[in-house]
Steps between C-alpha positions, in 0.01 A plus 500: 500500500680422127351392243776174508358439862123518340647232239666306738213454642231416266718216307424226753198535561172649298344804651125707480430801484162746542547819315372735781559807290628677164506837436373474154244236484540409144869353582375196656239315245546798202184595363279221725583742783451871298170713564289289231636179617397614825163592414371159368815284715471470893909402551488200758855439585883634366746266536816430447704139540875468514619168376846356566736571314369763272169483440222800525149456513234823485132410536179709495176339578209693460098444445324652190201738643523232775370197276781313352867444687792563247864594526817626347815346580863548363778253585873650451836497559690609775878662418642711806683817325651648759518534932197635476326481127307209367363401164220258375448439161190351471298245232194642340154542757281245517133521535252309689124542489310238678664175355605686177908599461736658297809661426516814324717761414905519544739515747548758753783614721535641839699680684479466943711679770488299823497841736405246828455151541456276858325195578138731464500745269680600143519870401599519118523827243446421096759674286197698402470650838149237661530448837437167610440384841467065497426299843593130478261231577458254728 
């Protein structure tokens, strides 16, 4: 399938993902997901939401030693590059921790080839080489 199929199909209608697997776990959720963030971070759920007609959400939820529910969540851009290449430009992260949020940092850019997509499952490679395998919801 083409990446102009995958964006024909997510502009009428929004779509969820589960991130089943990434090849380097840092990619989804940065330094929340690295071997520290690991340590003191139990990850509770990767996804990511497609919103028509170009919106990208990424969302991390976690639990801190298993006490107190947070998450990191970045809401982009969508811009198809080519039949195959997308990009996502996203606003800085924000940060919740219990009931407390905030944005931090800058903005951030991805780069996604759609390798397979059907009605199930999403297969994707990062210009920096991650593997990504997605599973839609519902």
């Amino acid at each position: 399938m083409t990446c102009s199929w995958t964006y024909s199909r997510i502009t009428g209608f929004n779509l969820e993902w589960d991130v089943l697997y990434c090849s380097v776990p840092t990619s989804p959720g940065g330094g929340y997901r690295s071997s520290l963030g690991r340590v003191f971070l139990n990850t509770k759920e990767m996804v990511q939401v497609v919103e028509a007609p170009d919106i990208v959400k990424n969302k991390v939820s976690f639990s801190i030693l298993g006490l107190l529910d947070g998450e990191v969540s970045l809401k982009g851009k969508l811009r198809v590059m080519d039949e195959k290449w997308i990009q996502v430009i996203f606003e800085p992260p924000e940060l919740k921790i219990g009931s407390l949020g905030f944005q931090y940092g800058g903005e951030s850019e991805v780069k996604l080839e759609i390798s397979y997509i059907d009605e199930k499952i999403r297969l994707g490679k990062g210009s920096r080489g991650s593997l990504f395998v997605f599973s839609r919801r519902g």
